[in-house]
N, C-alpha and C positions, 0 to 999 in steps of 0.2 A: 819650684822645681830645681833649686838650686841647690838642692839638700842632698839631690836624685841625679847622677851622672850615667845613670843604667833606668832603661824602662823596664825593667825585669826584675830590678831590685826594688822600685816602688811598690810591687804586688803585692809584698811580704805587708802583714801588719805590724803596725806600730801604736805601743800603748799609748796613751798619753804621760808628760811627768807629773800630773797634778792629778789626784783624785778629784771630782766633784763635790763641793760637798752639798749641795741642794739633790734630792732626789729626781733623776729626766724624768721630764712630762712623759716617755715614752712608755715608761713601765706605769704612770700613773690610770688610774680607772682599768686597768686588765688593757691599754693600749688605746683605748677609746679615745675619741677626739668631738670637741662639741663642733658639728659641720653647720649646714646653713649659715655659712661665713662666720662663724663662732658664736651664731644666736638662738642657738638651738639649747633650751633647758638641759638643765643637769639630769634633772628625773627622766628626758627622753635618752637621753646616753646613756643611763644606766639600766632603760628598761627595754634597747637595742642588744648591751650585752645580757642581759638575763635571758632574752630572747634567742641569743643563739646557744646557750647553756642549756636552757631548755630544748631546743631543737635537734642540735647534733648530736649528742649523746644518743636517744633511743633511734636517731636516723643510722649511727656507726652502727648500733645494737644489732640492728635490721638487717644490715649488709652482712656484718660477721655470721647472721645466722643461715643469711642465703649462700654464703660460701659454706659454711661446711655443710647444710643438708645435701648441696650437689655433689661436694666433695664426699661425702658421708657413702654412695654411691660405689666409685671404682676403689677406695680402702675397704671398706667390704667385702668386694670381690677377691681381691688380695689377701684378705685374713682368711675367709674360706678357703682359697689354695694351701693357705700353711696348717691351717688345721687339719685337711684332708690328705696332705701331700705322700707324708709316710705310707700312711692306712692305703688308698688304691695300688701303690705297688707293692705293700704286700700280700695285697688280695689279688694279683694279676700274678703273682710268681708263687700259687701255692698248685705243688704238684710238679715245679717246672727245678731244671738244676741249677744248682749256686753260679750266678754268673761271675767272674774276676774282680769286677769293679762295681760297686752299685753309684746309681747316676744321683748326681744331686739336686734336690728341688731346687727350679733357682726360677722367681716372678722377674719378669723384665718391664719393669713400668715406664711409660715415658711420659713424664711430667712434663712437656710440654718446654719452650723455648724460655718463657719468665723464671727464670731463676732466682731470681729475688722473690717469689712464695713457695720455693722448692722446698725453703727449711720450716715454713710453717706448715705445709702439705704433709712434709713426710716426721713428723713431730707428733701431727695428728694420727700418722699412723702407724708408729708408737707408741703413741696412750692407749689405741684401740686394741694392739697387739699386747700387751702387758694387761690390759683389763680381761682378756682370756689368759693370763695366767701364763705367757709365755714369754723367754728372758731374751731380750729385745738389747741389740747393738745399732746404733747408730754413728754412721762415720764418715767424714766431710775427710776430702784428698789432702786438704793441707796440712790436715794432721798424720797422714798417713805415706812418709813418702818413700817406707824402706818397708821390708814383710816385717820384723820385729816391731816398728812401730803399730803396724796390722794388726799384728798378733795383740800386741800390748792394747792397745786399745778395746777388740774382741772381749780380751781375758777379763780386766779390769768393769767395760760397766756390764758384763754378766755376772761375775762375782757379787759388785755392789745388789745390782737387783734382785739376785737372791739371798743376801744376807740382811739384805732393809728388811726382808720378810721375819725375819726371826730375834731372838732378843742378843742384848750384846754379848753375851759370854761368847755364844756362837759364832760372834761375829769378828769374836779378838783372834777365833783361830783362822780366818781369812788370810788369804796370802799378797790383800791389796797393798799397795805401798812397800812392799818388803824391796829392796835393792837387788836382791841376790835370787828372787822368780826366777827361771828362766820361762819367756814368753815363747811356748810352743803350744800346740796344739794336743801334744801327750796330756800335759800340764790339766787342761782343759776333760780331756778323756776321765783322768785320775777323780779330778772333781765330779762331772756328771756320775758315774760309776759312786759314789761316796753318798750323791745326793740322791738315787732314784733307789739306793740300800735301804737307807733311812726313812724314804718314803715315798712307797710306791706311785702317791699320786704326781712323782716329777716324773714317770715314766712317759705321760701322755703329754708333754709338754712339749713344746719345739724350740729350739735355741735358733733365731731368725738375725741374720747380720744384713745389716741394709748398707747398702755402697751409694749415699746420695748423689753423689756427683758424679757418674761410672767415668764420664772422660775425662774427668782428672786427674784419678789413678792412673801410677805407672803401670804399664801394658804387662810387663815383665811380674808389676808385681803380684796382678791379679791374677797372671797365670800361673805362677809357682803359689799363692794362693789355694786353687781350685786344685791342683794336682794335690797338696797335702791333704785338701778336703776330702779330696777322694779317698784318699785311704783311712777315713773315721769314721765313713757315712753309717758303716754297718754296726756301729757304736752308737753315734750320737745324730740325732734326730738334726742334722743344722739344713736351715732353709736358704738361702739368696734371694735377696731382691736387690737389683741394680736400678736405679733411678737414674734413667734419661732424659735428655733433654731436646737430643738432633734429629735421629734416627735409628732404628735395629740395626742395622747395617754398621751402624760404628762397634758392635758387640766383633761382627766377624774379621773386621780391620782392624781391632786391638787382640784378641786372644787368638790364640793357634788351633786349628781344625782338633788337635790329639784335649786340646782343656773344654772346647765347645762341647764336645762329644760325650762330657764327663757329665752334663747338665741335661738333666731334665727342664726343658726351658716352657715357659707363659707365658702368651704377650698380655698383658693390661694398660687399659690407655684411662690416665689419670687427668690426663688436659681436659676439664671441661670448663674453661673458664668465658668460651663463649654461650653454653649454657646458664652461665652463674649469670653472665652479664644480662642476658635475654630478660633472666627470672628478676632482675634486682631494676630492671629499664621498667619492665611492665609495673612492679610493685612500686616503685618509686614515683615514678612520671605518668605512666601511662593510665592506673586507677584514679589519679588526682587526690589521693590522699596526702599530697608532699605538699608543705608550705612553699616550696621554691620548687621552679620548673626551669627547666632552659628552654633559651630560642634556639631557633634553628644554627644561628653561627657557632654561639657557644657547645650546643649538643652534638654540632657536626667535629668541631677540636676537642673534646671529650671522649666522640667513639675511633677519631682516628688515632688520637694516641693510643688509645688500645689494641686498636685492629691491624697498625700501620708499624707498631713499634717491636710490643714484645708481650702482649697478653696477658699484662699483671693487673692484677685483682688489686693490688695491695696502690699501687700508682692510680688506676681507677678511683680508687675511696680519698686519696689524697688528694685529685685534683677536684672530687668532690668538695670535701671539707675545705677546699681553699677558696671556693666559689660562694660556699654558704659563709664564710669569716668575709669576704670580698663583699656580700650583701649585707649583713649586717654592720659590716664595720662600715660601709661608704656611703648606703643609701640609708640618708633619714627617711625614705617612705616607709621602712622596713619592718616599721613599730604596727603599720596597718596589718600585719602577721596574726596582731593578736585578738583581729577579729575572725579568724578562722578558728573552728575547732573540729576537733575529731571523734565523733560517737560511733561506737559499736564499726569501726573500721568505717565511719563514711565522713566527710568532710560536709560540713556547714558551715553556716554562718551565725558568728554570735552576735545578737541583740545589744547587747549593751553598747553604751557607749564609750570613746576611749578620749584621754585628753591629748585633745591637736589645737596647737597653736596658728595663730593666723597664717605664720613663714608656711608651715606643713599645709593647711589647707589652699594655698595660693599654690605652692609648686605641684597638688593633687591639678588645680586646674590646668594649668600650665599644659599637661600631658596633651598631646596629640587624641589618642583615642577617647578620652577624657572630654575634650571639645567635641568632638566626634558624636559621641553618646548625648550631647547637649543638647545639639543639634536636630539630630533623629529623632527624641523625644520630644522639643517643640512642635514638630513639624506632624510626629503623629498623635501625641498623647495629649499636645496644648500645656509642656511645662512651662512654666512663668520662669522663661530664661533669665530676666531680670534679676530674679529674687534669689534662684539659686548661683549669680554670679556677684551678686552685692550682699546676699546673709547668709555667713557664719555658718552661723546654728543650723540652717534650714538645709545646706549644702550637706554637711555633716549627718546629720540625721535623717534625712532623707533620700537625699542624693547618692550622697556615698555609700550606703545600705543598699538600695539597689543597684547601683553598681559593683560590689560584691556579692549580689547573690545571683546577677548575671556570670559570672566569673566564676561560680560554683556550680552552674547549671550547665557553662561548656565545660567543664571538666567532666564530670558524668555523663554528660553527651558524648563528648570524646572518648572515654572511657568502653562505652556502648556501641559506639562505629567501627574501633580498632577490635573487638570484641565480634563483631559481624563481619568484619572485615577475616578475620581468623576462620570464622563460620565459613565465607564462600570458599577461602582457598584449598579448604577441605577437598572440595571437586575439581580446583582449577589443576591441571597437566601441574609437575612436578618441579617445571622450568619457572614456571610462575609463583611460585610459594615462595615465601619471603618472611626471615625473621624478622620477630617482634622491632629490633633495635632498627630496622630495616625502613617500616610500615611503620614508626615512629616518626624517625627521619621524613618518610614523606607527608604524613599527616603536619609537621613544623615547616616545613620547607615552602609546600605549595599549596594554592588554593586548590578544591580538589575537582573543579574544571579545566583546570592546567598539569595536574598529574598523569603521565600515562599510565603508569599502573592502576589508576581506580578506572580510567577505561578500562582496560583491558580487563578487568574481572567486573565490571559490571557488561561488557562481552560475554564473558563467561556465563554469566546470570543467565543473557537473553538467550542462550543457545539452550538451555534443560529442558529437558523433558518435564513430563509430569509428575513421574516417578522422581526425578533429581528434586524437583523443586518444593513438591510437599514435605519434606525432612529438614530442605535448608531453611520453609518458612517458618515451619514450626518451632527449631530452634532460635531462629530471629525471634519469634514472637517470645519463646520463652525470657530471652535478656533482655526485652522492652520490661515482661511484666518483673520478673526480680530483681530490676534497677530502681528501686524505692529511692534513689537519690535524687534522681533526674526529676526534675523541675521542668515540666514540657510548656509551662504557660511562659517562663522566663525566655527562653527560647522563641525565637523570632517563626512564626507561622511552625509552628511545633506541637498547638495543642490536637493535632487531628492525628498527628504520624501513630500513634499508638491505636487508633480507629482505623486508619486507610491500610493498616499491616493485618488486623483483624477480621476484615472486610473481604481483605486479598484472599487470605487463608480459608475462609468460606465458601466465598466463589470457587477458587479454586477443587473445595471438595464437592461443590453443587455446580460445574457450569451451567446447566440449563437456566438455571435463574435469569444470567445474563439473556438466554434467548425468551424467557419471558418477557424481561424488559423491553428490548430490542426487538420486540416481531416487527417484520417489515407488512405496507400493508398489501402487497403485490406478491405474488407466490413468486419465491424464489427456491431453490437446491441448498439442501441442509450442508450441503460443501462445497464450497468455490473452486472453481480452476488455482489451482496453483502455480506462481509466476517464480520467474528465478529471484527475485528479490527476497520471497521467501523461504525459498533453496538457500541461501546466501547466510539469511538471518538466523536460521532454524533448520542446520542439516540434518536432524535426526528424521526430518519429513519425506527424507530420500528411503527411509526404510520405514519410516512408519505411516502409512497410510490411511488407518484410521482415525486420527484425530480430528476432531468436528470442528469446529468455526468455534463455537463457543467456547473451546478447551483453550484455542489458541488465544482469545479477548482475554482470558483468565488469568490464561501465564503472560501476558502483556500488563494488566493491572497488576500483578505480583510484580514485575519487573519494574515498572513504575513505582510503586511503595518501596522497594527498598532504594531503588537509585535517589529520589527524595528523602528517604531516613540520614543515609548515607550524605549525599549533600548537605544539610544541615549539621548532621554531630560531626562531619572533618570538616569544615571549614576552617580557614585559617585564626590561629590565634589572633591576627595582629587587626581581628573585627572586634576584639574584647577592649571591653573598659578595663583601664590600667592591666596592660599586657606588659607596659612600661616597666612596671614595681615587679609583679609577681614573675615575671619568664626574664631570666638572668641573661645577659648578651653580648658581657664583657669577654669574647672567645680573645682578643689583642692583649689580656692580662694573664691569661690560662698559656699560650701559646708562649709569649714573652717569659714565663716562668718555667713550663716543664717539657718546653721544646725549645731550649736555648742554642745558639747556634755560635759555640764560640771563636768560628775561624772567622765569621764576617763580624763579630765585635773587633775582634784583635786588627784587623784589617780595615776595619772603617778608625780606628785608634791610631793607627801609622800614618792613614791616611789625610787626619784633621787633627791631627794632635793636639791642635790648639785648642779644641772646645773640651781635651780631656784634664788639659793643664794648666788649665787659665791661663795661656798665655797672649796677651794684644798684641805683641809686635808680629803675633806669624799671619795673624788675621786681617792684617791692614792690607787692602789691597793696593796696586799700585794706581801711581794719578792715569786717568785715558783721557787721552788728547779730544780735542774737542771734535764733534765729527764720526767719529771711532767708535763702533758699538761694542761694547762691554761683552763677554762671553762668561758667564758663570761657570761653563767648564773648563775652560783655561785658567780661573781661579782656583778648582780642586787641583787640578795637577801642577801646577806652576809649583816649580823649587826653590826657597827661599831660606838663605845663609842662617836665619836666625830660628830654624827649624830646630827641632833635634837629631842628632844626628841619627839613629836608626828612621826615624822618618826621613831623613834626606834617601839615607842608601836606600830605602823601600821605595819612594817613590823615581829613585833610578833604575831599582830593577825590573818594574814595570816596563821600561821602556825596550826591555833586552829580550832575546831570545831564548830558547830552549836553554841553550851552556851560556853561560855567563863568563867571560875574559876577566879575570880579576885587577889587572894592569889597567882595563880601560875605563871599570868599575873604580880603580883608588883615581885615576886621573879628573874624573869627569863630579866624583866627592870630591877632589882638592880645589877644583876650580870653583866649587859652587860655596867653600868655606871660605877662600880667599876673597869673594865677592863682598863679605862682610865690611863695611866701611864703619861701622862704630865702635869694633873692638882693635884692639893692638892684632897684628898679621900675625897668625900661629907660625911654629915653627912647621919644617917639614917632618920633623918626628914627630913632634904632636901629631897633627893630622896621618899621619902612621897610623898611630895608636888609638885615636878616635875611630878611624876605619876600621882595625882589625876589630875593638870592640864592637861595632856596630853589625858587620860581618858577622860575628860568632853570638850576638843577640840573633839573629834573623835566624844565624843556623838552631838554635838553641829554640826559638819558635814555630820552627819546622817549615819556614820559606824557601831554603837553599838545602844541599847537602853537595860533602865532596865524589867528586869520580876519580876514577880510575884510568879512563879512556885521557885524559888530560889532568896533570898535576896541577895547572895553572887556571885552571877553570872551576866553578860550580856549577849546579843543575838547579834551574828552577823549578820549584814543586805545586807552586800554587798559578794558579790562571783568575781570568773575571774578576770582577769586584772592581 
């Protein structure tokens, strides 16, 4: 640190003056590293990373697809206004007299608060806009900060896009690049007039200018803008689309009621990115076609960055992709990936086998749920615990094989529940429906005897009627039968649920069966008194009075087969063998990267400088007398001469109030520099100068700033920590 007189100056990087000449192990292998304390074969590190080459790619593929088919959506909507826009008000004003002014089409999109996919959104719809043959401007505010800039820009990529269309002679007489254009809108007029002479089919074309960022443009400029537009419209076909991000409301707090006026305006709403998420949660996670899954911690810092932050799609996929390099690069289990395969969109298990070294099949045992599974199956199937914990081969080949195909059989379970789960809420009140990412969340979080939501709609269940309940069985039963994936024998007391749901649905349409079964042998009344308990459980019974006894055992047996389907396919991940490997759970690595918090780095950095600077003498504590209990936090705060000086003054200004006295701030740093007994005694100017630097470091990190109310004071900006 003695290179470094400013904590502010060591930020900066510094090259090194030696090149290396040995190639870093870091860039070696695509970054890999042999883990299992370095005993892990070359072949498994190299077939960790082929394994995430293989993986991420067609998983990126997948998400890029589900963004634009949703997006695909509201830019459609959008293109249709500009192809129609002209055409209905000339078909509304025929017969009717020339009005002064005609209005301008103008689409008002509001893309949503993520800005950072505004330029791939409205990119997209520009290719769409140009693949109907219309000459498309796109224009970001920082290019645009004066009307001639506007204009120039307008001019220029319309020009281009109609002359890309024709061959160069054409195109040499373009007036792109010339110095001496003048950029007006005449300019523009001259042009269309030249192009729709020459051929009539530019007449049906629209010249569309997108404003992607509306509130970055100057207010002023977009209004003198639309006033010029105004006077073309009857000319030239030009559209507006304003790309939002806030609110409509910001349209009528930038422009003036007299340019509002001028606009034929549309609202379109392009934000569907909690849509996109839903569609890419359930495809991803929720079908179980994904080699990796998250747990509940990791999945919950996943959907709050999105939901909590700024609703980018584009930050979603990233902190995907860093999750899938975090597994592959960290976990040697990760190679067990490649017993999974994907047919005809359903996930299995592949047969073969793969080579795992002793290190790999020890840490396989190792796992919690892994013992777990060992266990259970001694106790009911009679495995030869022994053998499967002392061989090899036998562990591997038979062990671990059923162990993955348990693991494949909750996922299609799961798959099937949250699927049924979508089925009830069809019927449940509208307060109770809950998105997919939602019903994810609870399906990872809780058992589903400790969820209240899967009460509450197996509530739901008990309260239908007969009418409600034959539609909801029948489509349950429909997804038991065309989940050919679902392995019901793997699944713990699972082989009957696909019986006890068929059985339900029967009875249901035959109650009397039930009273076949049931005849009592005493003559009793084909319908009992009715008690509040059954008011309670079944209020439809307040108005429907004919239901028989037997109707009501029916819909009780229906309700029982699904609350047991249900209990089985959502129980918790964490009953799976190796939940460990497959459900990702590092959320403290996701968090720590893409929800960084740099005022409490900077601030934990003033405040223990020493673990940031290798420094031992700030870390040495002082001798406690014998007797005298040690306080560790009198150690954080204690000020000591051999600190740095912005950590001295930082850890004085703690001590101060709201204004800060700078007199009693240099005084109280002088005494604590003077303390120093190993160095020669600074001057009083030194320590001057140490202060005012360390002063204008803090103000310069935004701890302090000057007032006004007192020349001799500062204000403290930061609190806690």
């Amino acid at each position: 640190m003695d290179s470094f007189d400013s904590l502010t100056e060591s930020t900066f990087i510094l090259k090194p003056s030696k090149r290396p000449n040995a190639k870093s192990s870091i860039t070696e292998n695509g970054g890999y590293a042999p883990l299992l304390q370095g005993k892990e074969p070359v072949e498994c590190m190299e077939l960790r990373r082929q394994l995430f080459e293989d993986t991420w790619p067609p998983l990126e593929k997948q998400l890029v697809e589900i963004e634009a088919q949703v997006n695909h959506i509201g830019v459609s909507e959008v293109c249709e206004f500009v192809q129609s826009s002209y055409k209905q008000a000339a078909d509304c004003e025929k017969g009717r007299p020339a009005q002064p002014f005609a209005e301008i089409a103008a689409a008002v999109a509001f893309a949503g608060v993520n800005t950072g996919d505004h330029g791939k959104l409205f990119y997209t719809l520009q290719g769409q806009l140009k693949e109907q043959s219309h000459h498309v401007a796109l224009l970001e505010s920082q290019y645009c900060g004066s009307l001639t800039s506007l204009h120039k820009g307008i001019l220029e990529q319309m020009f281009a896009s109609f002359y890309s269309e024709h061959d160069d002679a054409t195109k040499q007489n373009s007036f792109n690049g010339s110095k001496s254009v003048p950029y007006d809108l005449n300019l523009l007029r001259l042009w269309w007039e030249d192009a729709v002479a020459r051929d009539t089919a530019n007449a049906s074309r629209k010249m569309v200018v997108i404003l992607q960022d509306f509130e970055g443009f100057q207010p002023i400029v977009v209004d003198d803008f639309i006033r010029i537009v105004a006077g073309y419209c009857n000319v030239i076909p030009l559209v507006l689309v304003l790309g939002l991000a806030t609110s409509y409301e910001c349209i009528h707090q930038s422009l003036t009621k007299a340019s509002i006026s001028m606009l034929n305006i549309e609202r379109f709403n392009l934000q569907r990115s909690k849509q996109c998420i839903d569609t890419a949660i359930h495809d991803l996670f929720v079908r179980g076609n994904n080699l990796l899954s998250f747990g509940a911690e990791a999945y919950k810092s996943l959907l709050d960055q999105f939901l909590l932050y700024n609703f980018s799609i584009a930050g979603f996929i990233k902190k995907l992709k860093y999750a899938a390099m975090d597994f592959f690069y960290a976990q040697p289990l990760s190679i067990l990936t490649q017993m999974l395969s994907t047919e005809d969109g359903v996930l299995t298990v592949n047969e073969r086998s793969i080579k795992l070294n002793p290190d790999h099949i020890e840490l396989i045992r190792m796992q919690k749920s892994v013992q777990r599974f060992l266990e259970q199956k001694a106790d009911k199937t009679g495995l030869d615990l022994r053998k499967a914990l002392c061989s090899d081969e036998y562990f591997q080949n038979i062990v671990l094989l059923e162990m993955m195909r348990q693991l494949v059989a909750y996922r299609h379970g799961y798959n099937l529940g949250i699927a049924a789960v979508l089925e009830i809420q069809k019927y449940a009140p509208e307060s109770l429906q809950k998105p997919i990412r939602t019903l994810h969340y609870y399906g990872l979080g809780q058992q589903f005897q400790d969820c209240t939501h899967w009460k509450t709609l197996l509530a739901v269940v008990r309260r239908m009627k007969t009418s409600e309940m034959e539609p909801l069985l029948k489509a349950i039963c429909g997804l038991v039968d065309s989940s050919a994936g679902v392995n019901w024998k793997q699944l713990e007391d699972g082989e009957n649920i696909p019986d006890m749901l068929h059985s339900a649905a029967q009875l249901l349409d035959n109650p009397d069966n039930i009273a076949k079964v049931t005849t009592p042998t005493s003559a009793e009344p084909s319908k009992r008194v009715r008690t509040r308990t059954d008011m309670e459980e079944r209020p439809f019974l307040l108005f429907d009075s004919n239901t028989s006894d037997a109707q009501l055992q029916a819909l009780e047996r229906c309700c029982e087969a699904i609350e047991t389907m249900l209990k089985l396919c959502l129980r918790s991940y964490h009953d799976v063998p190796l939940n460990e490997v497959f459900y990702y759970r590092h959320s403290f690595l996701l968090d720590a990267t893409f929800s960084a918090q740099p005022r409490a780095a900077v601030q934990t950095a003033l405040g223990r400088s020493h673990y940031y600077i290798n420094c031992n003498c700030c870390s040495e504590a002082p001798q406690v007398p014998s007797g005298d209990v040690h306080d560790s936090d009198d150690e954080d705060h204690r000020v000591l001469p051999t600190m740095h000086d912005t950590s001295i003054a930082y850890r004085l200004h703690q001590e101060c109030g709201r204004l800060i006295n700078l007199y009693d701030w240099h005084s109280a740093f002088s005494s604590v520099i003077e303390r120093d007994s190993s160095r020669v005694p600074p001057s009083q100017a030194e320590i001057q100068a140490r202060f005012m630097r360390s002063v204008e470091e803090m103000r310069f990190l935004g701890f302090i700033k000057s007032t006004q109310r007192k020349t001799d004071h500062v204000v403290r900006l930061t609190w806690g920590m």
